[in-house]
Phi, psi and omega in degrees: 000136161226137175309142163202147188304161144321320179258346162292318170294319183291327175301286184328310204293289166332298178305335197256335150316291169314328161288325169205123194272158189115209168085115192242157154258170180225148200236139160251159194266311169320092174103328185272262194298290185256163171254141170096215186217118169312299197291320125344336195250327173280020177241319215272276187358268155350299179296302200279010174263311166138149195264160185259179231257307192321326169277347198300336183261331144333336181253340181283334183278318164344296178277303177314325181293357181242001166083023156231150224277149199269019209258148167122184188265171162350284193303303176314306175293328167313315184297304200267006161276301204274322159310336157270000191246291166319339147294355177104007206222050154199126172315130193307315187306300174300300188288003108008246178314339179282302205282000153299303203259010213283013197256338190326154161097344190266150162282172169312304143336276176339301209268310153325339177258343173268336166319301188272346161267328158326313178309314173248017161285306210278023174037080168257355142261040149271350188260340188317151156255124191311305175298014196222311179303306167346278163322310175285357173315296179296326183266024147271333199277320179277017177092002169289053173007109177231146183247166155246141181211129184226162182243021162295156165338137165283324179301321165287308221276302147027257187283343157296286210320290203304323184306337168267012172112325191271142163271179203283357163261043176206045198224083168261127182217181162318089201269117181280159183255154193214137202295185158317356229193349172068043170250123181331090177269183204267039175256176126216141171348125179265000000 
């Protein structure tokens, strides 16, 4: 790995622009973009409003397949999932898709509108890092594409994206799958 200024990234971005105009960059926002993890502030968020009753037996199989106890409501088996998991002992992937799908029962509506108050309870653009907006600042203003790809909820990483600029189709993230009618089930797209 090597460090480089700002005004160093930005000279590359240019030479390579110029050598082939286009080009997109791409970002994980987490830790990248922002400081902490979205997908993180959108799971803990969720647990402390409280889970809708539709994810609870999806989270039992869940928890049972790691040998952690299934008794209690939605919220209560998320919580001893996200506790085992911050102990090390339920898998980064899975619980990935669990904090995707952990919205089952919400509509579309619902879950894009907590997103976006989310964004700003937890002050995320107090998290940004000035140096690294910068740069997609600049590499939009010359015509460069730029994404965030994350393996966080697509509905937070979203709604991060516009606070920094990118829109939501260039958001790429972990996507829950949703019924005909765009209600979260308890999967996500494969």
């Amino acid at each position: 790995m090597r460090n480089a200024t700002v005004a160093e990234v930005i000279r590359a971005i240019e030479a390579a622009h110029d050598r082939a105009p286009g080009g997109a960059l791409a970002f994980d926002g987490d830790g990248t973009l922002w400081a902490g993890d979205v997908g993180e502030d959108f799971f803990v968020s969720l647990l402390d409003r409280g889970l809708h009753p539709a994810a609870h037996d999806a989270l039992a199989r869940e928890a049972a397949a790691e040998g952690v106890e299934t008794h209690g409501s939605a919220r209560e088996i998320a919580h001893r999932i996200h506790l085992a998991y911050l102990a090390g002992r339920f898998p980064e992937e899975r619980v990935c898709e669990i904090m995707t799908w952990a919205a089952a029962g919400w509509t579309t509506d619902e879950l894009e509108a907590f997103c976006a108050r989310l964004t700003t309870e937890i002050g995320l653009r107090a998290r940004l890092h000035g140096e690294a907006v910068q740069i997609v600042e600049h590499a939009r203003r010359v015509g460069i594409e730029v994404f965030i790809v994350s393996a966080s909820p697509r509905a937070i990483v979203e709604a991060a994206a516009r606070v920094v600029g990118v829109g939501p189709e260039n958001a790429i993230a972990a996507r829950e799958q949703r019924d005909g009618v765009g209600v979260v089930q308890c999967a996500v797209e494969r």
